[in-house]
Backbone as ProteinMPNN parsed JSONL, in Angstrom:
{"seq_chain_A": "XXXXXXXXXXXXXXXXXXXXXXXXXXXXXXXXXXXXXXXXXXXXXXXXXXXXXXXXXXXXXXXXXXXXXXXXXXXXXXXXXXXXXXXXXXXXXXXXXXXXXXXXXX", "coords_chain_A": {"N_chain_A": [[-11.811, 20.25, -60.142], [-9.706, 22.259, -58.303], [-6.843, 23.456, -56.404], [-4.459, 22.955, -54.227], [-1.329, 20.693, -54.638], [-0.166, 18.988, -52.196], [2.553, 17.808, -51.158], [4.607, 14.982, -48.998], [7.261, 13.946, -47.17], [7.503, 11.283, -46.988], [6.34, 10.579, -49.631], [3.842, 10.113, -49.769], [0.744, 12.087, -51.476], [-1.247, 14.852, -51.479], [-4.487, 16.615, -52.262], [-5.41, 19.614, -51.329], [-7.88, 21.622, -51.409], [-8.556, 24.238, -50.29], [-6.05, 26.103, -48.981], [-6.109, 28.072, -47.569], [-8.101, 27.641, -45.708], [-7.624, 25.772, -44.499], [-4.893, 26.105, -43.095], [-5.749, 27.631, -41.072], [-7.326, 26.557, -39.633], [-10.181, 25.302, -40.112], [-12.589, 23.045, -39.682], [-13.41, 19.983, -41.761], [-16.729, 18.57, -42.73], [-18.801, 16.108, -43.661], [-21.29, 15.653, -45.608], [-24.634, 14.265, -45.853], [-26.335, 14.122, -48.973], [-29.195, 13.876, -49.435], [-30.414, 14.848, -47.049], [-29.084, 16.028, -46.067], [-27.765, 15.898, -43.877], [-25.417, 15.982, -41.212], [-22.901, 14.021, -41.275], [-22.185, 12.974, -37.74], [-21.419, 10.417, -36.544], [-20.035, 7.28, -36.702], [-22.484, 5.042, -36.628], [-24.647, 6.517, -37.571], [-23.498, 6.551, -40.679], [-22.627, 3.937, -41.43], [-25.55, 3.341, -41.195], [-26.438, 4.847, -43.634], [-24.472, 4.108, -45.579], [-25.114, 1.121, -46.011], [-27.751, 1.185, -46.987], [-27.222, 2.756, -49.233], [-25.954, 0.209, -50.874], [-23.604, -0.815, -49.489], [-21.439, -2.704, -47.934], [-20.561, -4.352, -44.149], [-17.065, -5.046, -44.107], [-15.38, -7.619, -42.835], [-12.576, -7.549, -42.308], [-8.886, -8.582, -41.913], [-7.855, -6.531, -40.672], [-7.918, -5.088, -37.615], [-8.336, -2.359, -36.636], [-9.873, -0.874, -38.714], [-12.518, -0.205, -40.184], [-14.18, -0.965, -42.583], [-15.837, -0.848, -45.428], [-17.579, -2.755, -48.068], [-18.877, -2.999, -51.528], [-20.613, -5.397, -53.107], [-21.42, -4.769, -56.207], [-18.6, -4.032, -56.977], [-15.1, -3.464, -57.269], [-14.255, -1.726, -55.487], [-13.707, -0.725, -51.904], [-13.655, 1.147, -48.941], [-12.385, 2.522, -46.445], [-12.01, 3.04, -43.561], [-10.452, 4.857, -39.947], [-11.345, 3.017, -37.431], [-11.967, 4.523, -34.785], [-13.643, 7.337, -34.317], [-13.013, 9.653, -33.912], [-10.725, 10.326, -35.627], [-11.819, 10.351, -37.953], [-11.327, 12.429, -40.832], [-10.585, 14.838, -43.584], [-9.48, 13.158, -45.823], [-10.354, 10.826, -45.47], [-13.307, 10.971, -46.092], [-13.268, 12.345, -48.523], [-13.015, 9.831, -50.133], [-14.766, 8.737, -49.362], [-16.789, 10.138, -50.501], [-16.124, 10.236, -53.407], [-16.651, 7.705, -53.925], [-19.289, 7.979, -53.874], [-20.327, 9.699, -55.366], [-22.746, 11.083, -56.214], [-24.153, 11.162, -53.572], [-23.279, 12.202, -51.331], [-21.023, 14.932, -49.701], [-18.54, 17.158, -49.146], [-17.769, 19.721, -46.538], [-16.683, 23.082, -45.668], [-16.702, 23.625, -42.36]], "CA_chain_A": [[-11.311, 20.349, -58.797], [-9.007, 23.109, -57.906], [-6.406, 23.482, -55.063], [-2.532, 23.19, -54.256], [-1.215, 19.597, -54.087], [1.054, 19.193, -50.879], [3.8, 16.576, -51.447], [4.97, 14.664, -47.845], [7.973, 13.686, -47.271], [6.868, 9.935, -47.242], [6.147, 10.819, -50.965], [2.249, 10.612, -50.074], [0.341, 13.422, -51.987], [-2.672, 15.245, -51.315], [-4.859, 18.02, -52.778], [-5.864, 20.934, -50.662], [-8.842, 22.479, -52.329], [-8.531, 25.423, -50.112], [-5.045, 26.351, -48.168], [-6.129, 29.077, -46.117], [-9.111, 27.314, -44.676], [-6.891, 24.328, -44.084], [-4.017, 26.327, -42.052], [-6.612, 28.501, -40.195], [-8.018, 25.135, -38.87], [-11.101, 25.239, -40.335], [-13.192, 21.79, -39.738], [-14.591, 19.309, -42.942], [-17.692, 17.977, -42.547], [-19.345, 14.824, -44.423], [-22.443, 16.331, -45.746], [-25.51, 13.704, -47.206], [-27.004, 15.296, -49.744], [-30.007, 13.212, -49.653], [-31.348, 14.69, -46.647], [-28.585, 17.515, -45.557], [-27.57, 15.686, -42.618], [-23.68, 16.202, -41.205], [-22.546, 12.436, -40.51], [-21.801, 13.143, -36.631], [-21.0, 8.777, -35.901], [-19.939, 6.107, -37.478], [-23.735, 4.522, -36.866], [-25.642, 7.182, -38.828], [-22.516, 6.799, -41.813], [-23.052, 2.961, -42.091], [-26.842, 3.127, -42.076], [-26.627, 5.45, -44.96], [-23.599, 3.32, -46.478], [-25.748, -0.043, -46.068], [-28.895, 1.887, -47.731], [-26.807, 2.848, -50.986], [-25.547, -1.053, -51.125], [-22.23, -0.906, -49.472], [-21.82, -3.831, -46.36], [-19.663, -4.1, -43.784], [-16.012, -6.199, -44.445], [-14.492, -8.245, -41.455], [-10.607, -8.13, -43.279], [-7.894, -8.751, -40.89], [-7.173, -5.773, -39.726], [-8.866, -4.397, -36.596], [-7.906, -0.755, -36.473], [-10.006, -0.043, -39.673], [-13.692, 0.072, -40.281], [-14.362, -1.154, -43.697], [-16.909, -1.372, -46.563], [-17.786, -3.382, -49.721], [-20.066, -3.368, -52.444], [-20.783, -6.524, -54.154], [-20.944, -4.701, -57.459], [-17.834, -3.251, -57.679], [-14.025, -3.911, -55.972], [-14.373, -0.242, -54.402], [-13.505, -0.617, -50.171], [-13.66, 2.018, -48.044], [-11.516, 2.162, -45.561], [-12.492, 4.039, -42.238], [-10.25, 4.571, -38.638], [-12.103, 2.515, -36.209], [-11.764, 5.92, -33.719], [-14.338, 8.558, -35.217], [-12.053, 11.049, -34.254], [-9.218, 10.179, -36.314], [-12.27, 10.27, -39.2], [-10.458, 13.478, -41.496], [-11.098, 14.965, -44.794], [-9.443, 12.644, -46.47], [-11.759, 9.447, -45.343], [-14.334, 12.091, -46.529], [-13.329, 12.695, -49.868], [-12.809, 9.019, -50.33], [-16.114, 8.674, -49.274], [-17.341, 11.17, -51.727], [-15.709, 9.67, -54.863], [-16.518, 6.183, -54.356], [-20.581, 8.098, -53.929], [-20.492, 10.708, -55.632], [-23.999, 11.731, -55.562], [-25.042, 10.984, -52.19], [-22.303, 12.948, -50.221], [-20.179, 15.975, -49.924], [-17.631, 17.694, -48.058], [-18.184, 21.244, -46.917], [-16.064, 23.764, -44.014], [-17.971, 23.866, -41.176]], "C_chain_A": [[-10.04, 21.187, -58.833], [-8.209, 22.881, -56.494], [-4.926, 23.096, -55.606], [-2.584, 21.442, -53.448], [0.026, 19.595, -53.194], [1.476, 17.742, -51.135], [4.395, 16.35, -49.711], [6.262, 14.091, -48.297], [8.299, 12.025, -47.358], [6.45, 9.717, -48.692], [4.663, 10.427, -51.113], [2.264, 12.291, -50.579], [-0.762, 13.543, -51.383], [-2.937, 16.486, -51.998], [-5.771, 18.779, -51.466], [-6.293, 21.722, -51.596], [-8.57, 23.674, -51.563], [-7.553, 25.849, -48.421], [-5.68, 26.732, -46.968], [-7.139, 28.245, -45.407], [-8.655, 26.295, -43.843], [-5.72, 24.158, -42.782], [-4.857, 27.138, -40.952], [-7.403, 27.101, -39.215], [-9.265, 24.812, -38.989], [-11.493, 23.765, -40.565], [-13.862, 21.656, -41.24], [-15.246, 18.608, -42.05], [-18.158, 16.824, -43.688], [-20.633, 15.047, -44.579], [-23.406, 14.624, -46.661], [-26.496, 14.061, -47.389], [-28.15, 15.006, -49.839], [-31.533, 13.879, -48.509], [-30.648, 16.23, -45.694], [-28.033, 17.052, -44.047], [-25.665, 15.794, -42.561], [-23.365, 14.888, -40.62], [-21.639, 13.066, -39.158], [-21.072, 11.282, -36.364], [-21.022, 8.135, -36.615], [-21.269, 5.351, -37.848], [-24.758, 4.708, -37.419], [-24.518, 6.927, -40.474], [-22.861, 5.057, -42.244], [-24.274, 2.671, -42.379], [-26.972, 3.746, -43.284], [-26.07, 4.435, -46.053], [-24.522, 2.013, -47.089], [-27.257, 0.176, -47.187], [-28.529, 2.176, -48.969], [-25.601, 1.073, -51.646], [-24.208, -1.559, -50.315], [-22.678, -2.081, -47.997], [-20.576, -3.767, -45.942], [-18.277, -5.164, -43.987], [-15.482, -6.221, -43.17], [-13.274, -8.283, -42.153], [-10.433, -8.696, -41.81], [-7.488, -7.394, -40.302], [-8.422, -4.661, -38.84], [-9.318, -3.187, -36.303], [-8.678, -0.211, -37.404], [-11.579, -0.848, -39.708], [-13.753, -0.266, -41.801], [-15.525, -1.796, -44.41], [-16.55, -1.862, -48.213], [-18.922, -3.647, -50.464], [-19.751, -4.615, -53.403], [-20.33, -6.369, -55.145], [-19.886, -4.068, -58.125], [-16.091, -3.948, -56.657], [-13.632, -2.501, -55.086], [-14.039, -0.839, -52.954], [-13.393, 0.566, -49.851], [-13.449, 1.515, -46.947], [-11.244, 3.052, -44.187], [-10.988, 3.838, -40.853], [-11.131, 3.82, -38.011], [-12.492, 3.967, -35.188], [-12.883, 6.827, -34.563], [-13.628, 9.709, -35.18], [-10.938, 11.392, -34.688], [-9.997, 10.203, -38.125], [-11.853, 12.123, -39.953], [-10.855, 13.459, -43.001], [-10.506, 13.983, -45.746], [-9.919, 11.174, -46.574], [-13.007, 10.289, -46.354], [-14.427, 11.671, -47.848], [-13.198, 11.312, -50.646], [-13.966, 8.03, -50.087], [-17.346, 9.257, -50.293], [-16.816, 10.743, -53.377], [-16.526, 8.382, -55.099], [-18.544, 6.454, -54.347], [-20.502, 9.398, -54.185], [-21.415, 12.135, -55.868], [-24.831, 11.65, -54.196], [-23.922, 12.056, -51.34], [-21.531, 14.631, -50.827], [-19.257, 16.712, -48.828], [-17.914, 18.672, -47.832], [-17.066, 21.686, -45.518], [-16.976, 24.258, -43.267], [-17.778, 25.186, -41.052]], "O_chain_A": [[-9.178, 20.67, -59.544], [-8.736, 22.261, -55.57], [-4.423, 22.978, -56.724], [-3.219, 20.995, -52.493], [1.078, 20.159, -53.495], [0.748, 16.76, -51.276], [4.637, 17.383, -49.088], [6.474, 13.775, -49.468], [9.377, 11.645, -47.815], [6.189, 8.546, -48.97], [4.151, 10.365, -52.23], [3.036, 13.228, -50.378], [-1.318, 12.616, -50.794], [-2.072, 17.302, -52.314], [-6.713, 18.264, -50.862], [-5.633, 22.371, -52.406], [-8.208, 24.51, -52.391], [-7.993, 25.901, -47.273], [-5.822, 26.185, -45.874], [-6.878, 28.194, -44.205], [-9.119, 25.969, -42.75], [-5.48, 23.244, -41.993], [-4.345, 27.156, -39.833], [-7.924, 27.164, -38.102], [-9.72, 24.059, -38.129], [-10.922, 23.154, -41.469], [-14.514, 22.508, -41.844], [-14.835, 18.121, -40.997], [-17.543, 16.945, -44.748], [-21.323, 14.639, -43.645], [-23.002, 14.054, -47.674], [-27.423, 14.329, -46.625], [-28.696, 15.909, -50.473], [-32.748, 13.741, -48.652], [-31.23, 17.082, -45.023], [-27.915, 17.891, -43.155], [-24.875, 15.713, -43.502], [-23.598, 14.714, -39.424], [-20.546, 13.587, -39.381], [-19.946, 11.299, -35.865], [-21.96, 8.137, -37.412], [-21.432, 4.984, -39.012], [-25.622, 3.908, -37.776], [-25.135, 7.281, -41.478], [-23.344, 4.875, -43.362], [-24.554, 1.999, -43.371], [-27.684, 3.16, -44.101], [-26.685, 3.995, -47.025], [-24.678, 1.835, -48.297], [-27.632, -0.664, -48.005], [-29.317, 1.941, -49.885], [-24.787, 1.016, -52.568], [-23.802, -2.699, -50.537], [-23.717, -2.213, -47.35], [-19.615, -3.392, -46.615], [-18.656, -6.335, -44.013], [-15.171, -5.245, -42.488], [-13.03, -9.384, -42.647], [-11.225, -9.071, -40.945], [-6.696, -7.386, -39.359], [-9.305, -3.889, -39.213], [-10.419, -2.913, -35.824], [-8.573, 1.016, -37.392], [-11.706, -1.993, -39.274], [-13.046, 0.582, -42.345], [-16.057, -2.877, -44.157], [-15.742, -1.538, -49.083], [-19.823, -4.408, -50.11], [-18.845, -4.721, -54.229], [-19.365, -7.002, -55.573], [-19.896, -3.639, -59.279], [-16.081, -4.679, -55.667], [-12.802, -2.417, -54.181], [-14.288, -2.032, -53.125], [-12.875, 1.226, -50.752], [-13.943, 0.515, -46.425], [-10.19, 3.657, -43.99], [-10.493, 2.712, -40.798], [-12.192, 4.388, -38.27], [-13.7, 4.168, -35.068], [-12.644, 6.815, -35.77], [-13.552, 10.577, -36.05], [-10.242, 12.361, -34.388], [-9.355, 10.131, -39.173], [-12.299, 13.031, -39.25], [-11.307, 12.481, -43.597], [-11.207, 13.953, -46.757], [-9.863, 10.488, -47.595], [-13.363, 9.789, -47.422], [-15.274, 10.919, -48.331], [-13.253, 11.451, -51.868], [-14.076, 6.872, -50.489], [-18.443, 8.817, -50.639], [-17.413, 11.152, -54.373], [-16.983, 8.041, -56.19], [-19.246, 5.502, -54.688], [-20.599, 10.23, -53.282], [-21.206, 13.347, -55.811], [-25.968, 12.062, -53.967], [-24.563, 12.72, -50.525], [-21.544, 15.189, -51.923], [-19.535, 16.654, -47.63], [-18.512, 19.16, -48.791], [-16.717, 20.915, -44.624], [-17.835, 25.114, -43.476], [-18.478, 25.843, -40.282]]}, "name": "protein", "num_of_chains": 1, "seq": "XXXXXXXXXXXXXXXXXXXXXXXXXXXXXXXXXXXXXXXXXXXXXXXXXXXXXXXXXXXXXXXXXXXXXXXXXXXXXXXXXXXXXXXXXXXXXXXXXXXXXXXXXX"}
């Protein structure tokens, strides 16, 4: 994995695989690779999720959309809002399934 890590002033990090596409405003997408589809809604993203084992977690906190697999302590940790869903839900999506998904610039 390649790219320029951007340091916040909150002392979160991130990696930016690819600047220019990033300041130009170029959209990520949530690609699964299984069938080529672009997760458009939360309701096509958990049937997939639920299909590779993952279920949904009631925590405590309301604001967040969250999954768990039995066999592992992995969570995924979604906005509630779909349009607050951003490459870095994505890529956090893509690690924790590494063969079923992918990110791409629309």
């Amino acid at each position: 994995m390649s790219g320029v890590w951007v340091f916040k002033s909150n002392g979160v990090i991130r990696l930016v695989e690819n600047p220019q596409a990033e300041s130009s405003g170029r959209r990520k997408v949530l690609v699964y690779l299984a069938t080529g589809e672009v997760i458009s809604s939360y309701s096509s993203l958990e049937q997939i999720l639920k299909s590779l084992g993952w279920e949904r977690y009631y925590g405590g906190d309301c604001d967040l959309l969250q999954f768990h697999k039995r066999s592992s302590i992995d969570l995924i940790s979604l906005p509630r809002d779909f349009t607050r869903f951003n490459s870095v839900y994505m890529y956090d999506i893509v690690i924790k399934n590494p063969n079923s998904f992918h990110v791409r610039d629309m």
